[in-house]
PyMOL Python script that loads the backbone (N, CA, C, O; Angstrom):
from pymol import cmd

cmd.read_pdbstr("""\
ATOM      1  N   UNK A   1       1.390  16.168   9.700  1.00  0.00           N
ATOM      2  CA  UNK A   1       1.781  15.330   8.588  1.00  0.00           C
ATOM      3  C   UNK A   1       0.547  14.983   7.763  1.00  0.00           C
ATOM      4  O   UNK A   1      -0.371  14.319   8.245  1.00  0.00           O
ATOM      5  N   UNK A   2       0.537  15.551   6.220  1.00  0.00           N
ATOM      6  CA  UNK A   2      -0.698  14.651   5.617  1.00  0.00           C
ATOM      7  C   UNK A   2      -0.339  13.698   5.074  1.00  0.00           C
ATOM      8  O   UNK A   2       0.820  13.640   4.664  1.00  0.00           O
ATOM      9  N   UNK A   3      -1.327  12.532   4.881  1.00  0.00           N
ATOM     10  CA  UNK A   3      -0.853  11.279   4.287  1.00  0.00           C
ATOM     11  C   UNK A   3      -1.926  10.977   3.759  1.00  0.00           C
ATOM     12  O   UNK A   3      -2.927  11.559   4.176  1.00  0.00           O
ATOM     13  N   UNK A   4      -2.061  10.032   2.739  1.00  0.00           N
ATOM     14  CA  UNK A   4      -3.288   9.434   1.864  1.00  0.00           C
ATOM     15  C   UNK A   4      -4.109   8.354   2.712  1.00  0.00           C
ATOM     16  O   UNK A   4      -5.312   8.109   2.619  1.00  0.00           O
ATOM     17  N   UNK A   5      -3.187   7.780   3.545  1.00  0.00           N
ATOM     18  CA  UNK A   5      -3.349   6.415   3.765  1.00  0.00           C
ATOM     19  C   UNK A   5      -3.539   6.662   5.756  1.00  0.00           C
ATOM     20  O   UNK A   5      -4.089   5.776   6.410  1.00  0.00           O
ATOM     21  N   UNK A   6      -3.090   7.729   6.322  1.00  0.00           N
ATOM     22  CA  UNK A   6      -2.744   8.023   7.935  1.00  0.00           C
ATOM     23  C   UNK A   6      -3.954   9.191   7.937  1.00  0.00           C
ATOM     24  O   UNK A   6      -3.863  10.151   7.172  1.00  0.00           O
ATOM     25  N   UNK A   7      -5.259   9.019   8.986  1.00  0.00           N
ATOM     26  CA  UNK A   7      -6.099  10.087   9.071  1.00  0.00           C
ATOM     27  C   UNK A   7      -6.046  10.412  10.380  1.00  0.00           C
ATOM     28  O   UNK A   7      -5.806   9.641  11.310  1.00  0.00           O
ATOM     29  N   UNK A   8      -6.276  11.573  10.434  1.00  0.00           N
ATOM     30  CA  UNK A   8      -6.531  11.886  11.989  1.00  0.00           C
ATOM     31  C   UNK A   8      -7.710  11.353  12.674  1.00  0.00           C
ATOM     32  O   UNK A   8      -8.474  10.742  11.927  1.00  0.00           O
ATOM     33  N   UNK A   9      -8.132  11.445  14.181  1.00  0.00           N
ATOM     34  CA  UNK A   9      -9.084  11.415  14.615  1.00  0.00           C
ATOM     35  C   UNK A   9     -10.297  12.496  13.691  1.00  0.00           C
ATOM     36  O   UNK A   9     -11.202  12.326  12.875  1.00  0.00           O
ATOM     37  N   UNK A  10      -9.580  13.767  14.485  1.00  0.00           N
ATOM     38  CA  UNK A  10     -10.540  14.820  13.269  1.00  0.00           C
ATOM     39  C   UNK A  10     -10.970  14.555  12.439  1.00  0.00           C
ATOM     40  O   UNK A  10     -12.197  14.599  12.534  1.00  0.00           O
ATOM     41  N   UNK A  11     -10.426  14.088  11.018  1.00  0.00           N
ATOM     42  CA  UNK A  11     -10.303  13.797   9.974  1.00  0.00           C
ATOM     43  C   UNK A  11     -10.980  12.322   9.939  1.00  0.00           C
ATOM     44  O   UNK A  11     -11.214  11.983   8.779  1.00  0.00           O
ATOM     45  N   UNK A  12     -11.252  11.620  10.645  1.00  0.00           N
ATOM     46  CA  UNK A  12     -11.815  10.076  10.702  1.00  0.00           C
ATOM     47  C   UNK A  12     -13.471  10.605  10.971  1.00  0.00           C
ATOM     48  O   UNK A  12     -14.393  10.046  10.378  1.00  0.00           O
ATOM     49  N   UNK A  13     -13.704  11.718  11.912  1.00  0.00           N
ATOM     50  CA  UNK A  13     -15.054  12.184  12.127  1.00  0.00           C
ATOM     51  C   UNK A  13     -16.063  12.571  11.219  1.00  0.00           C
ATOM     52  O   UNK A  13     -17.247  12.326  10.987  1.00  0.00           O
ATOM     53  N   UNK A  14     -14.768  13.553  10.625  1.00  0.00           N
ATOM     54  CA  UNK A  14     -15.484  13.910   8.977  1.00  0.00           C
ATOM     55  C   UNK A  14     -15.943  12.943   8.375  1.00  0.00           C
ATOM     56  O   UNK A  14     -17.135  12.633   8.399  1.00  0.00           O
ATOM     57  N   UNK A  15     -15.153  12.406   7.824  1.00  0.00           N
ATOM     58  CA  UNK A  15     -15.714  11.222   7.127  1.00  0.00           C
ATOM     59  C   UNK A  15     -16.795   9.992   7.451  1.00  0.00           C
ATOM     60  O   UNK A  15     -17.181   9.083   6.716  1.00  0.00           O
ATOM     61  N   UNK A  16     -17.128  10.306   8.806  1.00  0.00           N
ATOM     62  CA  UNK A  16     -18.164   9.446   9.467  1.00  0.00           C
ATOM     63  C   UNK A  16     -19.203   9.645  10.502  1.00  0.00           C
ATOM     64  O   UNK A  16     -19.394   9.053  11.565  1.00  0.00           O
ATOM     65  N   UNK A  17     -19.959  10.834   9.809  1.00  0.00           N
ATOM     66  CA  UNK A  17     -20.854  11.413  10.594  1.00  0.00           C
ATOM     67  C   UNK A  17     -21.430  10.690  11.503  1.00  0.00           C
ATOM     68  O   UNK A  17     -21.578  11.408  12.491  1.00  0.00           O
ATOM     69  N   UNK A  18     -21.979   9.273  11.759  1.00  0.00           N
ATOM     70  CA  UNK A  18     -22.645   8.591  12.067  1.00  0.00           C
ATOM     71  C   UNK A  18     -21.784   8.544  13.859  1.00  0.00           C
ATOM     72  O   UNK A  18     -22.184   8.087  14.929  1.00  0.00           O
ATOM     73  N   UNK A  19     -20.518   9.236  13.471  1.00  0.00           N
ATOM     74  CA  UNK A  19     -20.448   8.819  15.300  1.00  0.00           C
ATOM     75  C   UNK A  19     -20.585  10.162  15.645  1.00  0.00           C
ATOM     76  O   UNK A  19     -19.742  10.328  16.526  1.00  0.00           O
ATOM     77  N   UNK A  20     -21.144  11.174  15.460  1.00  0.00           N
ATOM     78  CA  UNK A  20     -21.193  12.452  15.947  1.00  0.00           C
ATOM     79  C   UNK A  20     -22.385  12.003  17.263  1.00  0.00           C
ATOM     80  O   UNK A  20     -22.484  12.925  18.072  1.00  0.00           O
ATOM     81  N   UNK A  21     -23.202  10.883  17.574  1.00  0.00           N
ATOM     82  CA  UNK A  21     -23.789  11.046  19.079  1.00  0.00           C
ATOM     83  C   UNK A  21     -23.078   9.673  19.600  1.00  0.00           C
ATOM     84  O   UNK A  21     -23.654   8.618  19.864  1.00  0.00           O
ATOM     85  N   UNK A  22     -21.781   9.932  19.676  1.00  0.00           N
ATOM     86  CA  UNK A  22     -21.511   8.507  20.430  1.00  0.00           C
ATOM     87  C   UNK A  22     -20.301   9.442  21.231  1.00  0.00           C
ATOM     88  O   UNK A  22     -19.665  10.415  20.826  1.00  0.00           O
ATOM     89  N   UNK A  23     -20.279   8.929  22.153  1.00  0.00           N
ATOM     90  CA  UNK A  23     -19.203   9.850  23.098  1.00  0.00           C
ATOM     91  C   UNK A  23     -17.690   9.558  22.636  1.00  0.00           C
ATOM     92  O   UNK A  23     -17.087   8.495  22.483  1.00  0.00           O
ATOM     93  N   UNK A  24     -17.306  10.883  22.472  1.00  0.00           N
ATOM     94  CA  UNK A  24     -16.227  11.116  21.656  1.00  0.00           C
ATOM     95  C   UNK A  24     -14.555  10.414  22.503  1.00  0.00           C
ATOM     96  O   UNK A  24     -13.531   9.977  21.978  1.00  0.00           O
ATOM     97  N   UNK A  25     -14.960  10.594  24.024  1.00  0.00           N
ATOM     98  CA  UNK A  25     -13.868  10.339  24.885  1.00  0.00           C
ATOM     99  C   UNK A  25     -13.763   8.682  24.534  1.00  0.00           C
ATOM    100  O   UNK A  25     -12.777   8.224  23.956  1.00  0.00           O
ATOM    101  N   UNK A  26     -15.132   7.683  25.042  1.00  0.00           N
ATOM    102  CA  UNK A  26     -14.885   6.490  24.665  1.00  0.00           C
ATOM    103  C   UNK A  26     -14.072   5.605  23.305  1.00  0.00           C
ATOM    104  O   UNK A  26     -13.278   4.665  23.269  1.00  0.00           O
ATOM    105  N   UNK A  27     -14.675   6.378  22.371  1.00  0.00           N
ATOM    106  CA  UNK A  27     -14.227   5.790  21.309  1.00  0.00           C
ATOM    107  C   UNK A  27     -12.973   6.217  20.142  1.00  0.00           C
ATOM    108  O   UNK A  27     -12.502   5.509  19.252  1.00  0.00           O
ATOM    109  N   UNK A  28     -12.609   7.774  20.549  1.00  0.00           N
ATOM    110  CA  UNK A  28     -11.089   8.369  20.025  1.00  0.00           C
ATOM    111  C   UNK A  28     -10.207   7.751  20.534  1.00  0.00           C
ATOM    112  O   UNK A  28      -9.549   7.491  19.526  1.00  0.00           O
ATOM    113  N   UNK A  29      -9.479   7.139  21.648  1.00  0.00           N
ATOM    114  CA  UNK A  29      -8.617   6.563  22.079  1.00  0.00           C
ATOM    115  C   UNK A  29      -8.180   4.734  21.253  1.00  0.00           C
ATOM    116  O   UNK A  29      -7.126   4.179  20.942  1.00  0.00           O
ATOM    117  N   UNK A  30      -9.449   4.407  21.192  1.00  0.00           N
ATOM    118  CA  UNK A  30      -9.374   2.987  20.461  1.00  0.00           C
ATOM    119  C   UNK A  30      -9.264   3.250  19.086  1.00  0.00           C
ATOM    120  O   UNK A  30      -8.592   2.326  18.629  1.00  0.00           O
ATOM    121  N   UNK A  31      -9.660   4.249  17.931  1.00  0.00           N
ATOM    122  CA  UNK A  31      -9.820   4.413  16.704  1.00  0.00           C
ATOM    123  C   UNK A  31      -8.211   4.466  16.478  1.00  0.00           C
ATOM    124  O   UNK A  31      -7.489   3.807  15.730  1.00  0.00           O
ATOM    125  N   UNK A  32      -7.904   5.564  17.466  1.00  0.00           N
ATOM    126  CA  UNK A  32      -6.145   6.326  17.282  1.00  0.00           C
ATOM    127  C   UNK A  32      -5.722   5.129  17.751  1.00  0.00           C
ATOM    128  O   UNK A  32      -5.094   4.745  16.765  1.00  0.00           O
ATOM    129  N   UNK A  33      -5.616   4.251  18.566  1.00  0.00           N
ATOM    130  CA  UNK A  33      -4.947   3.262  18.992  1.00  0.00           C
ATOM    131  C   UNK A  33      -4.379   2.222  17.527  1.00  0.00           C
ATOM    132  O   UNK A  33      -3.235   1.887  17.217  1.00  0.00           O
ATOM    133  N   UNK A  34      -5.168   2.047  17.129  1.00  0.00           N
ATOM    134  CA  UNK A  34      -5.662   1.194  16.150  1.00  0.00           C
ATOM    135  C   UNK A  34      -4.685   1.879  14.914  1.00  0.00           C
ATOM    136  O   UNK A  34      -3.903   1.044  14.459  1.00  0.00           O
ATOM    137  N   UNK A  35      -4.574   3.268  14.267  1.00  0.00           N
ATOM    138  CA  UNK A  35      -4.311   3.949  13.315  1.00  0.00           C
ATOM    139  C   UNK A  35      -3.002   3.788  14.053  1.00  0.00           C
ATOM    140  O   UNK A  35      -2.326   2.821  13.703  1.00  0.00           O
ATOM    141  N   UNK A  36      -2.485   4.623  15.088  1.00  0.00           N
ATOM    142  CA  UNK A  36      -1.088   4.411  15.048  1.00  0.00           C
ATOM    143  C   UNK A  36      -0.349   3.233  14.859  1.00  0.00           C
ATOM    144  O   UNK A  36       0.814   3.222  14.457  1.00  0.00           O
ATOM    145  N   UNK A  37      -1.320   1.783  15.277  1.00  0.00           N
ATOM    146  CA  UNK A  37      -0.792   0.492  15.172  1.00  0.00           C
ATOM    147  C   UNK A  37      -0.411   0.332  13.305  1.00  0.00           C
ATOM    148  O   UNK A  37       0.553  -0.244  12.802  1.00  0.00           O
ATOM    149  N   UNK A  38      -1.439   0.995  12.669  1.00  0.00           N
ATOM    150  CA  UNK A  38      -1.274   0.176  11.202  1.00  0.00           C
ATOM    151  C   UNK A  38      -0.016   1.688  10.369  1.00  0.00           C
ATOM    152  O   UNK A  38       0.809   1.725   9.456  1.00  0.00           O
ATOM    153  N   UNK A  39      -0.365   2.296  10.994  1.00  0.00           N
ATOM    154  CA  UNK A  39       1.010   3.397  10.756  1.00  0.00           C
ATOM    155  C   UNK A  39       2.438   3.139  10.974  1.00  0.00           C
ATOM    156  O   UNK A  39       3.227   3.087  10.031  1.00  0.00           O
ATOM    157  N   UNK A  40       2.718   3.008  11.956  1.00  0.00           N
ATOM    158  CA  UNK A  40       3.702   1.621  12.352  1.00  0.00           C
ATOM    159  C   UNK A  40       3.998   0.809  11.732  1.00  0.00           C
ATOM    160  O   UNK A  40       5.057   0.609  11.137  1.00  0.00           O
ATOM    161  N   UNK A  41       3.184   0.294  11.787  1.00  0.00           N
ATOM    162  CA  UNK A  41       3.298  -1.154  10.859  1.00  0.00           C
ATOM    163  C   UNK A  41       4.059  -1.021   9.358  1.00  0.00           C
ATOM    164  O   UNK A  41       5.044  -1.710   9.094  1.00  0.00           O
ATOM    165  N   UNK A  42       3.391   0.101   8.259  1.00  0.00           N
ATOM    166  CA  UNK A  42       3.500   0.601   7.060  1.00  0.00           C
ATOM    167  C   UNK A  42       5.164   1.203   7.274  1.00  0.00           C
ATOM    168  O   UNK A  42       6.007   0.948   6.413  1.00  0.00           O
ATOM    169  N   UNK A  43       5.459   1.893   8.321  1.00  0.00           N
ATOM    170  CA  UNK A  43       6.658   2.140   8.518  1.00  0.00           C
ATOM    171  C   UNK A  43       8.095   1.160   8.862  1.00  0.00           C
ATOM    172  O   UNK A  43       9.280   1.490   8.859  1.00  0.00           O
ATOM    173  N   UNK A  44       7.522  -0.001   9.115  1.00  0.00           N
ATOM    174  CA  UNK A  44       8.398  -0.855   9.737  1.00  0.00           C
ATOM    175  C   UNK A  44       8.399  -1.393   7.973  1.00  0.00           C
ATOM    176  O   UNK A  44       9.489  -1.270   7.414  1.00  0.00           O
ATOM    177  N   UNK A  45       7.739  -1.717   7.492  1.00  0.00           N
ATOM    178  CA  UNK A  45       7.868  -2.196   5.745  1.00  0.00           C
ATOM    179  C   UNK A  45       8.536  -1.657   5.332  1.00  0.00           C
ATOM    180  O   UNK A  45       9.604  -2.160   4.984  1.00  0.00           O
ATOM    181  N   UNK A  46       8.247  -0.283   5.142  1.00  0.00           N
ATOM    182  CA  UNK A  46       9.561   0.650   4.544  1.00  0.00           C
ATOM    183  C   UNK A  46      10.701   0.686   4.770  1.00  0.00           C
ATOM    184  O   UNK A  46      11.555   0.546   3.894  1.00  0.00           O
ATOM    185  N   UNK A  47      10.911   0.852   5.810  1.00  0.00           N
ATOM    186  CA  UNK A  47      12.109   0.880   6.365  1.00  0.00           C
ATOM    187  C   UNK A  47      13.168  -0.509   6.113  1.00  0.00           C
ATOM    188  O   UNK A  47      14.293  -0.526   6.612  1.00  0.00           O
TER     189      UNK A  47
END
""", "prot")
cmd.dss("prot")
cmd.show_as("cartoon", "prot")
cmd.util.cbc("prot")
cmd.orient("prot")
């Protein structure tokens, strides 16, 4: 799915080189955690 506003993990990396030496396992789970929460969220409005 692309969206303007919904990024992927992938797509969150790109845009933020600065975590390319931070361990990827620790901190993908909380970023996506976080994105699916406000994705959700935007969907429950709509709806």
């Amino acid at each position: 799915m692309r969206s303007k506003y919904y990024t992927s993990w992938e797509e969150y990396k790109e845009k933020h080189p600065e975590l390319a030496d931070k361990p990827e396992e620790v901190i993908a789970p909380k970023i996506q955690k976080y994105e699916d929460m406000v994705f959700n969220f935007v969907l429950d409005l709509v709806m």
